[in-house]
PLY file of the C-alpha trace (Angstrom):
ply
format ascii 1.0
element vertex 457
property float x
property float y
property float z
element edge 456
property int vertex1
property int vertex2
end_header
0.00 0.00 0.00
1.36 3.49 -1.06
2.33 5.88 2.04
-0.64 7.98 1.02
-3.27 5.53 1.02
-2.29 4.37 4.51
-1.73 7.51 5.89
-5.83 8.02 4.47
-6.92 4.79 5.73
-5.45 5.47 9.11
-7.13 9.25 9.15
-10.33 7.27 8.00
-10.24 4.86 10.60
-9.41 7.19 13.60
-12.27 9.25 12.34
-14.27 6.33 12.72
-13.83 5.62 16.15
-13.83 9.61 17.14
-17.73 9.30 15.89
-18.23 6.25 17.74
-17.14 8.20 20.94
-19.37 10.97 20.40
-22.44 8.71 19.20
-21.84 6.87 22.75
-21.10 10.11 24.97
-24.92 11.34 23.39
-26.31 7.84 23.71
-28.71 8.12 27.06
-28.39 4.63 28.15
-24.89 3.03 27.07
-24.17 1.00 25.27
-27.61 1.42 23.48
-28.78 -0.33 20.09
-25.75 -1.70 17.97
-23.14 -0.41 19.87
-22.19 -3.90 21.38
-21.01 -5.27 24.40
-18.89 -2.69 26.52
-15.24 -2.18 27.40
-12.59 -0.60 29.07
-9.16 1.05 27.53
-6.57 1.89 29.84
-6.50 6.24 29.11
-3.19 6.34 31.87
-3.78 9.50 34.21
-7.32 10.12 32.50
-8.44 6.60 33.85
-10.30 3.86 31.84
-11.89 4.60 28.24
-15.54 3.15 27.95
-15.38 1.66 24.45
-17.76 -0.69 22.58
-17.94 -3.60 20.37
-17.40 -0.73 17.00
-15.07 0.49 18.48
-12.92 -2.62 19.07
-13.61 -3.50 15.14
-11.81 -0.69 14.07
-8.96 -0.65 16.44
-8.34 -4.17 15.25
-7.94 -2.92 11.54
-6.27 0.65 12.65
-3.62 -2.22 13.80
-3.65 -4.39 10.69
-2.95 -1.45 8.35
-0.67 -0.09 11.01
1.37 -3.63 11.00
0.96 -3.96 6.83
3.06 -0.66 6.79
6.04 -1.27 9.19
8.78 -4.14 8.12
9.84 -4.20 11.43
6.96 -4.52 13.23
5.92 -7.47 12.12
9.44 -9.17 12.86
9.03 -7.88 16.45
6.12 -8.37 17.22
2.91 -11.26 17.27
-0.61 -10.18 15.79
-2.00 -9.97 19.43
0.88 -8.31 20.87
0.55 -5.75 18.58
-2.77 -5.10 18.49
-2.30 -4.90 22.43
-0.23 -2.39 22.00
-2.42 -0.56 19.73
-5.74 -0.66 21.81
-2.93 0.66 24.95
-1.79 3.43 23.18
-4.83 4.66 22.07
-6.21 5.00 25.58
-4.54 8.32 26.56
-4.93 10.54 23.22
-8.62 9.28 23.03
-9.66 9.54 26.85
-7.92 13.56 26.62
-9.41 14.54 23.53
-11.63 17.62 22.64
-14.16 15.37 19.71
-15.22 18.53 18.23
-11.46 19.42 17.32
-11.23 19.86 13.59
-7.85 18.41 14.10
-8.65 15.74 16.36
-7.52 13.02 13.94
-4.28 14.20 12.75
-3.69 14.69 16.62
-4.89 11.44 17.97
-2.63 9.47 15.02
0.24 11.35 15.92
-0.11 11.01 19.78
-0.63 6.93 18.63
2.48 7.02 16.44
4.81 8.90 19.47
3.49 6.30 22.03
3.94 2.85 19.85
7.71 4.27 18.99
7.97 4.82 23.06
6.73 1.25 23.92
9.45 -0.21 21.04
12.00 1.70 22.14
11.47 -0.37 25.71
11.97 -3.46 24.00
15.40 -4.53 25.60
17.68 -7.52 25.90
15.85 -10.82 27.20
17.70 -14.26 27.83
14.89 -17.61 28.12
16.20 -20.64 28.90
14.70 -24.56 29.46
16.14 -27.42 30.53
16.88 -29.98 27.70
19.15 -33.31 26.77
21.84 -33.66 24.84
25.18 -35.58 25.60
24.95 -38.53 28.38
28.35 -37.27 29.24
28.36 -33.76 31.14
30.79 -33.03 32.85
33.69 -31.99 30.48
31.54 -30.53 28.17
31.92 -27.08 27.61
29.52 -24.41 26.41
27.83 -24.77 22.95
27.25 -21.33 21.41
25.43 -21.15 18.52
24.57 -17.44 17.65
21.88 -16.14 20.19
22.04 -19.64 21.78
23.90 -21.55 24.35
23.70 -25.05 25.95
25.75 -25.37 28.98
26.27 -28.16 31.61
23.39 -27.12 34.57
25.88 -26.51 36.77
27.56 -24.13 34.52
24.92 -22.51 33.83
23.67 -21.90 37.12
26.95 -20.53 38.06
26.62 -18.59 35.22
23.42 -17.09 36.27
24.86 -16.15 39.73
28.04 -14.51 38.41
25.38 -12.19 36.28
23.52 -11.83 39.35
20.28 -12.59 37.90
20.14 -15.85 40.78
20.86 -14.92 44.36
23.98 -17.28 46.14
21.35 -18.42 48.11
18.40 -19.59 46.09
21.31 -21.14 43.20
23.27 -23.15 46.90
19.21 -24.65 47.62
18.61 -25.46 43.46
22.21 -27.37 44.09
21.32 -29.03 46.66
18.23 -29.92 45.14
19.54 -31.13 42.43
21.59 -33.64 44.95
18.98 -35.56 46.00
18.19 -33.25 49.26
15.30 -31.94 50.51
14.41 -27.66 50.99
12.84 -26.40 53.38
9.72 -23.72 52.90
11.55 -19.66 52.31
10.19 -17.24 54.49
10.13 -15.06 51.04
7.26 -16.12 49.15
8.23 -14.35 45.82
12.27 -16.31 46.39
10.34 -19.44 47.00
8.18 -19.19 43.56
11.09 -18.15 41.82
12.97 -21.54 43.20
10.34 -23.31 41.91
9.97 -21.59 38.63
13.93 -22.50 38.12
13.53 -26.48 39.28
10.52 -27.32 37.16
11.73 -25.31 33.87
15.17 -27.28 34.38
13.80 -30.45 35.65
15.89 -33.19 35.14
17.64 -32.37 32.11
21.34 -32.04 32.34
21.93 -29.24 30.39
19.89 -25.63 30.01
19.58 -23.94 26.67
19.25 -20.18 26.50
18.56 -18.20 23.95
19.28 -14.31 24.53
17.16 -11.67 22.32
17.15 -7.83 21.76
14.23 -5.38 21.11
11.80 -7.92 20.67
8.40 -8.15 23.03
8.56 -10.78 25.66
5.72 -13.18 23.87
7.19 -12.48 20.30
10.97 -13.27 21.62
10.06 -16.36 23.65
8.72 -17.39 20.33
11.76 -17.01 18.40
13.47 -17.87 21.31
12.43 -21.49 21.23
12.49 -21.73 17.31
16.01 -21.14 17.69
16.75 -23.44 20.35
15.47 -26.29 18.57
17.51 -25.52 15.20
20.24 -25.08 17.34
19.92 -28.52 18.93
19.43 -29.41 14.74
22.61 -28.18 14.24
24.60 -30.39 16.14
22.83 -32.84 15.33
24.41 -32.01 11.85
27.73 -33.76 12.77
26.25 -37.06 12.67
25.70 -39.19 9.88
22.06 -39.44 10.57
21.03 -36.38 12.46
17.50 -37.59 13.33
19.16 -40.35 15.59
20.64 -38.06 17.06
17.83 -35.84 17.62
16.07 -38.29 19.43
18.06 -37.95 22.21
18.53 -33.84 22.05
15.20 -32.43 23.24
13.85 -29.11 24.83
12.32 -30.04 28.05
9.06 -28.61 26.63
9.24 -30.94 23.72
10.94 -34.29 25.14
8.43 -36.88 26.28
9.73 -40.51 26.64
7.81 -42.32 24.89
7.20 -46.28 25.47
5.04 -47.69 22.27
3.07 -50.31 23.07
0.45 -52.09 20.90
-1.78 -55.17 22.01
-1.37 -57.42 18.58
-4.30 -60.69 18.80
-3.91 -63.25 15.86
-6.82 -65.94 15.89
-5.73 -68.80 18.30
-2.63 -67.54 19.13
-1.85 -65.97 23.10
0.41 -62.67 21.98
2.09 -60.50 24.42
2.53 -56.67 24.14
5.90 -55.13 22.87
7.42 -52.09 23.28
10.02 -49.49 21.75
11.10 -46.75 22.85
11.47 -43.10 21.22
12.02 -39.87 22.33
15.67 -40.69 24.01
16.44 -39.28 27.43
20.16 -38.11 26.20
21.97 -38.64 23.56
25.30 -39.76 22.55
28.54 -40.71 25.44
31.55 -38.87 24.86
34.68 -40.43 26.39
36.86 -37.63 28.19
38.04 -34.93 26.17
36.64 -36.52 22.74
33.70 -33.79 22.92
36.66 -30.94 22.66
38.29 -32.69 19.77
34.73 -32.39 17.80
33.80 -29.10 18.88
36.79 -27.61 17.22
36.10 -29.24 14.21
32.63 -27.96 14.42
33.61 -24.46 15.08
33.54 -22.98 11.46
29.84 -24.77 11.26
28.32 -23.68 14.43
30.16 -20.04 13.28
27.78 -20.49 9.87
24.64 -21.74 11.73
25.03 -18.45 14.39
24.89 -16.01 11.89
21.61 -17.56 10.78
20.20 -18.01 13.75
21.21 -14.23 15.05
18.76 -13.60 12.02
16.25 -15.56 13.50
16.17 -13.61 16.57
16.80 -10.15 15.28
14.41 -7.53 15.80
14.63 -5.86 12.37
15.90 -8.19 9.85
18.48 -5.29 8.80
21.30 -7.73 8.66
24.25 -7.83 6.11
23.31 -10.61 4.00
19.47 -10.93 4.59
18.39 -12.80 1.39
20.79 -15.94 2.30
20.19 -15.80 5.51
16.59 -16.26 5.09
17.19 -19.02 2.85
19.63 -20.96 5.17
16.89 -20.27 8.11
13.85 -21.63 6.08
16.50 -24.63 5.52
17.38 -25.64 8.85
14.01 -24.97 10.12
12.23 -27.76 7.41
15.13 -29.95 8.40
14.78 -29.96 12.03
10.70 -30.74 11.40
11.70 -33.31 8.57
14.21 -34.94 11.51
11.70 -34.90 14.43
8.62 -35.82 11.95
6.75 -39.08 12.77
5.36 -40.02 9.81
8.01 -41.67 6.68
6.66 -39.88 3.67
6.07 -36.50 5.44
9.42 -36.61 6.33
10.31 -36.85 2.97
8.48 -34.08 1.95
9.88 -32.05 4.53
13.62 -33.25 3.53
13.00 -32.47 0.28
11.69 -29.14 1.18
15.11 -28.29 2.53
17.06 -29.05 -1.04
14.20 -27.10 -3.00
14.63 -24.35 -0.58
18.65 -24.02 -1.31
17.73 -24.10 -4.81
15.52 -21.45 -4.50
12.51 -23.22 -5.21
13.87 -23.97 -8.79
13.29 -27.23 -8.97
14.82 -30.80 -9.79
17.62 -29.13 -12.29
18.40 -26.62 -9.62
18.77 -29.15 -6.75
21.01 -31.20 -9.11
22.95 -27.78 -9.54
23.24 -27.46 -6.10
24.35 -31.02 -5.00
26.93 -30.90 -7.85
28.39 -26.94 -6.18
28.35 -27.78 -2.85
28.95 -31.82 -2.42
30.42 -32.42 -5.37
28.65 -34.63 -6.93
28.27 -34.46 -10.97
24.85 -35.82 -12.18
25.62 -39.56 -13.09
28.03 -40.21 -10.19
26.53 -43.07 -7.82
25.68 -41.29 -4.42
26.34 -44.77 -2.35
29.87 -46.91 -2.48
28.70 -49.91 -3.64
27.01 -48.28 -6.99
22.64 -48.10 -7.44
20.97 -44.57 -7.55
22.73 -42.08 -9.60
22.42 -38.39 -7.94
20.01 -37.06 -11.00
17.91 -40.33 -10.50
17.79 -39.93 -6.56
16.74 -36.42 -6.93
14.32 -37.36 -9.68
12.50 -39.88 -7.14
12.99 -37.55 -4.12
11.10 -34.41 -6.04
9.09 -37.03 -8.16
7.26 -39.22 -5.84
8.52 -38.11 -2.43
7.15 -34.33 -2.73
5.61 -33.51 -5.47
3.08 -36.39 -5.72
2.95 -36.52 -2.19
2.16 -32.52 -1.99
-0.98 -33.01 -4.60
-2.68 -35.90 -3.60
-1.40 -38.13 -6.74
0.96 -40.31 -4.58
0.36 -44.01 -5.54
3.01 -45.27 -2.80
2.01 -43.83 0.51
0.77 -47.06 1.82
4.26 -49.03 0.78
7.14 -48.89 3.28
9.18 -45.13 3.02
11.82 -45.80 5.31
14.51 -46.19 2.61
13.52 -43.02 0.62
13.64 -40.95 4.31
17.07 -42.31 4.52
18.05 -40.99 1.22
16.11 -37.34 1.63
18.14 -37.22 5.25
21.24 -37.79 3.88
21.07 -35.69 0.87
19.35 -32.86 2.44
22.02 -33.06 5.23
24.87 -33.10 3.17
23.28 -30.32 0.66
22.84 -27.68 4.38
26.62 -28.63 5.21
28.07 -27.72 2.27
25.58 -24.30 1.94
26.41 -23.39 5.76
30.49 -24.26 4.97
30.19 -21.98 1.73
28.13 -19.11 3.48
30.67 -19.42 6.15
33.49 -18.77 4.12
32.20 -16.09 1.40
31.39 -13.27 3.80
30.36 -11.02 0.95
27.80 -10.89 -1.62
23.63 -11.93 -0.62
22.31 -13.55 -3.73
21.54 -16.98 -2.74
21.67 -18.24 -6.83
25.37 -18.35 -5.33
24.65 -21.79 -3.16
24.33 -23.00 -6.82
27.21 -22.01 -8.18
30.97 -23.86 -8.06
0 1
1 2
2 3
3 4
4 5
5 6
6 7
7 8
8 9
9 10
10 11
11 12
12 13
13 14
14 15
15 16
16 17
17 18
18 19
19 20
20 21
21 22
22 23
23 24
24 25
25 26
26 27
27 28
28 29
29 30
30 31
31 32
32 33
33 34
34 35
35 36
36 37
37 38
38 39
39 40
40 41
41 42
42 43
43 44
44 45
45 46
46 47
47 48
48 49
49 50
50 51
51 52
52 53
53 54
54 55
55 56
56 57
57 58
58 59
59 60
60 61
61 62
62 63
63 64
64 65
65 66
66 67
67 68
68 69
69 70
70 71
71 72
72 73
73 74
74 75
75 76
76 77
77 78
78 79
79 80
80 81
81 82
82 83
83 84
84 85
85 86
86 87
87 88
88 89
89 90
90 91
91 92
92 93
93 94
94 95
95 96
96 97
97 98
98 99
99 100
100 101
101 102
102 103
103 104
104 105
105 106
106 107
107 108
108 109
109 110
110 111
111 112
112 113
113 114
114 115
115 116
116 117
117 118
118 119
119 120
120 121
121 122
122 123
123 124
124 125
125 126
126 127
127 128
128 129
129 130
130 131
131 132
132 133
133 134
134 135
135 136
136 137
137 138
138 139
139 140
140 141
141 142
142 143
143 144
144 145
145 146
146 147
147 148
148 149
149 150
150 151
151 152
152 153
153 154
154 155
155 156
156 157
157 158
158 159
159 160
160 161
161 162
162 163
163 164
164 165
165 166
166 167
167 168
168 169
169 170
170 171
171 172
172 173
173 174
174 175
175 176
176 177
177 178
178 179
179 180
180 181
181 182
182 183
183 184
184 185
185 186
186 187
187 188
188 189
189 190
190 191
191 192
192 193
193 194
194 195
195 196
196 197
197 198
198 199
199 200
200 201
201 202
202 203
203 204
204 205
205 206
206 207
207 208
208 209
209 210
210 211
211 212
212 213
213 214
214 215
215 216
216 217
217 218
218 219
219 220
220 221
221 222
222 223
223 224
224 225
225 226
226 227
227 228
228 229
229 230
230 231
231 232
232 233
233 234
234 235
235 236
236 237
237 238
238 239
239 240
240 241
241 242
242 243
243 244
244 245
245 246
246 247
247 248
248 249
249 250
250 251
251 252
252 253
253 254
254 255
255 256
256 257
257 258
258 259
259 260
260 261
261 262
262 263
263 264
264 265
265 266
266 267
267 268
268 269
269 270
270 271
271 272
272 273
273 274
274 275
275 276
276 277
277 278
278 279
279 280
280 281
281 282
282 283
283 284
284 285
285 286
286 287
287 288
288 289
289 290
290 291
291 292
292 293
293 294
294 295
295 296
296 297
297 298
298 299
299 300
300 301
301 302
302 303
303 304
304 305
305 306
306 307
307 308
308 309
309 310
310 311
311 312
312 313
313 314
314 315
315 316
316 317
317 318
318 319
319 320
320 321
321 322
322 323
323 324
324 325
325 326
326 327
327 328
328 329
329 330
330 331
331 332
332 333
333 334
334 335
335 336
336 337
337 338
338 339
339 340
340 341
341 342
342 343
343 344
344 345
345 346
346 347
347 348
348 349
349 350
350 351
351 352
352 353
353 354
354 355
355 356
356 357
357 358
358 359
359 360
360 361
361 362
362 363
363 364
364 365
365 366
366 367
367 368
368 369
369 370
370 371
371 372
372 373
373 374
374 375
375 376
376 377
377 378
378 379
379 380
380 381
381 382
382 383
383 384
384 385
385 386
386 387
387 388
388 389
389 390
390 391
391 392
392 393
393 394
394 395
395 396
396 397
397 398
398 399
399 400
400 401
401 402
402 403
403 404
404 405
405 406
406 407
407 408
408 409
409 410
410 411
411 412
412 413
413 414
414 415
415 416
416 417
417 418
418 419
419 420
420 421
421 422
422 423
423 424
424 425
425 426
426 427
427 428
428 429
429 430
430 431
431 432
432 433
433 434
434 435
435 436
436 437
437 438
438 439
439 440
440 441
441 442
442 443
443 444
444 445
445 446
446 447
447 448
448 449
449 450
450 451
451 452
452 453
453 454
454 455
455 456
């Protein structure tokens, strides 16, 4: 929408409501015929703003048009933040307002415009953090900073959180001992005491504690991203093993992980069957003998370097970063892969997989993927993709985009009810190897933001 137009819209709608005042301020008995169910706007120093159902319509699309015109805004904030904000803002300028001002309008939008860039300006550094899995071992393993995030040891963390004094010596020596086996006793302090328990159920048992640290975002919109960027962090390490879905069984967010025991009565006719089980959902995931963590965190360094940068765009309030057009990309990537690893269901992890390659190749299709596993794996189109010969990479990708999306996507799919274990094996490891080679490219071209460039040797 042109500046002009929503400038007009916005005049149009204020004007709206400014009648809807004065029809209610003349109404004898509020809120009277069509004027809906009432409410009440915080107006600050002027008290609470009687409003009705009319007016709550148009606040709602003041917002809309309000959020349709600012980039930014809709990075930082949710729809019903927002409009929150809106509807808050409005309160003052409406509740002190002379109706009958010819210029009423032009000063009730300005007095809205000065108060949302107030609130915004508020917006300051947050850090969220939840217990989750990762490595069995713990004790040698040192911090894991990807970007915005971090996964620490609990006990590192908790000393962390006491050298930044935001946990008192006291409360973090009772979480300690807690975590020990012993038992508290009741604070005098009821706020310490909720805050204690706030700390030993969002940690629970987990090991290790993933935080995520944000800046000028609201505190809904940033605990958002904040957990959308934990869990592609967790994807990325999961990225140094062959088959990163195995591993991300056992590296879970304490508000996703749920141990799961599957168990399914089976009855055959004249046969006595017993229920059997298998587990999912991993408590932890892989043992490290001492010091072989450090060895493979060094290695790692350049890729967790790559994924932080893309994940610092995940989190950032404006988007105004230096390469924003691969960066997008590269987050749309990791973000289908850590669903595709995580997804339940064979052929919709497929699709998912697959939705990672067509996303490096810009949506471009089979040619382009083949483009882009020949630039950044290596492979040329008629080279075998396994050891022992079988699939060429242009006839994986052809049966990958074929039948595992594409078909899939539109219904046509004559396969779904035949066994897709193998062809989730082959999206994994091509989509895998496809995000390596893009993150170890972006990584080491720091210039340039055309992401035609993942496809290019």
């Amino acid at each position: 929408m042109a500046k002009g137009e929503a400038l007009a819209g916005l005049k149009d709608i204020i004007g709206s409501i400014l009648a809807e005042l004065k029809a209610i301020q003349a109404a004898q008995d509020f809120p009277g015929p069509n004027h809906g169910f009432p409410g009440l706007i915080d107006a600050g120093e002027h008290g609470s703003l009687l409003v009705n159902e009319n007016i709550e319509r148009s606040i709602t699309e003041l917002s809309t048009l309000l959020l349709e015109n600012d980039t930014a805004a809709t990075r930082q904030f949710s729809n019903a933040e927002w409009r929150a904000l809106v509807r808050k803002s409005l309160g003052p300028p409406l509740a002190s307002i002379d109706l009958d001002d010819p210029l009423a309008v032009d000063i009730v939008r300005k007095e809205l415009r000065r108060a949302l860039d107030q609130a915004r300006s508020k917006n300051g550094n947050q850090e969220y953090a939840v217990g989750c899995t990762l490595f069995e071992s713990k004790d040698d393993i040192d911090p894991i900073r990807v970007g915005p995030v971090v996964i620490e040891a609990r006990h590192q963390w908790l000393d962390r959180m006491v050298a930044e004094q935001k946990i008192g010596k006291v409360m973090a020596k009772r979480i300690r001992r807690k975590w020990a086996g012993g038992k508290l006793a009741k604070r005098k302090n009821a706020v310490d005491q909720i805050r204690e328990k706030d700390v030993l159920a969002i940690v629970g048992a987990c090991p290790f504690v993933c935080s995520v640290k944000t800046r000028g975002l609201p505190p809904e919109s940033g605990k958002h991203k904040a957990i959308i960027a934990a869990r592609m962090a967790l994807a990325v390490v999961a990225l140094a093993w062959d088959k990163p879905s195995s591993a991300l069984d056992g590296f879970r967010l304490l508000i996703d992980r749920n141990l799961r025991q599957l168990r399914i009565l089976t009855f055959e006719p004249g046969k006595i069957t017993l229920a059997g089980s298998k587990l999912s959902h991993l408590p932890s995931g892989y043992t490290f003998k001492p010091g072989e963590w450090q060895v493979q965190a060094k290695r790692l360094a350049p890729l967790f370097a790559a994924a932080g940068e893309v994940l610092d765009f995940v989190t950032h309030a404006t988007g105004q970063v230096s390469r924003p057009a691969l960066n997008n990309v590269l987050m749309q990537a990791l973000l289908w892969f850590h669903e595709a690893c995580r997804e339940a269901v064979d052929a919709m992890a497929v699709v998912k997989f697959v939705a990672v390659l067509d996303g490096l190749a810009c949506g471009n299709g089979e040619s382009e993927i083949r483009a882009l596993l020949t630039a950044r794996v290596g492979w040329s189109e008629n080279d075998s993709i396994y050891k022992n010969g079988g699939l060429t990479m242009k006839q994986a990708v052809a049966r990958l985009y074929g039948e595992g999306r594409s078909r899939t996507v539109h219904g046509t799919s004559e396969r779904l009810s035949q066994d897709w274990s193998e062809m989730r094996g082959l999206a994994e490891a091509l989509s895998r190897l496809a995000l390596l080679g893009c993150l170890n490219w972006f990584e080491k071209n720091a210039s340039g933001d055309d992401p035609a460039q993942l496809r290019v040797r």
